[in-house]
C-alpha positions, 0 to 999 in steps of 0.5 A: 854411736857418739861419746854419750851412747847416743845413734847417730842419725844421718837422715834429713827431718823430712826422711824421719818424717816419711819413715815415721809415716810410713811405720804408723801405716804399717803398725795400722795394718799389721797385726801386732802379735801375729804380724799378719795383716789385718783385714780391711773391714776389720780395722779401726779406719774401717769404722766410719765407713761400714757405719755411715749406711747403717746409720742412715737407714735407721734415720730415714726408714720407716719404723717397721720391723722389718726395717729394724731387721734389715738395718 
């Protein structure tokens, strides 16, 4: 610590930026009042994904009920 209280940081800017990276990877996988890991289907990342197929179904699906319950 310098005079001001202030850590010294002895890392170049492209270090923190990897460091800084790799931490919103991990705060995105990690539960975090467990710190168990999240499932991947269960993540927010996950949306996107497990939504696209759903979504085209009920566009291209003929109006049946069976359809409505399937999709």
């Amino acid at each position: 610590m310098d005079k001001t209280g202030k850590p010294h940081v002895m890392l170049s800017p492209e270090q923190v930026e990897e460091l800084r990276h790799a931490r919103n990877i991990v705060n995105c996988s990690i539960h975090p009042d467990t710190g168990k890991p999240i499932p991947m289907v269960m993540r927010y990342t996950f949306f996107l994904p497990s939504n696209i197929p759903i979504s085209v179904g009920f566009l291209f699906a003929a109006p049946t009920m069976f359809n409505t319950v399937f999709w």
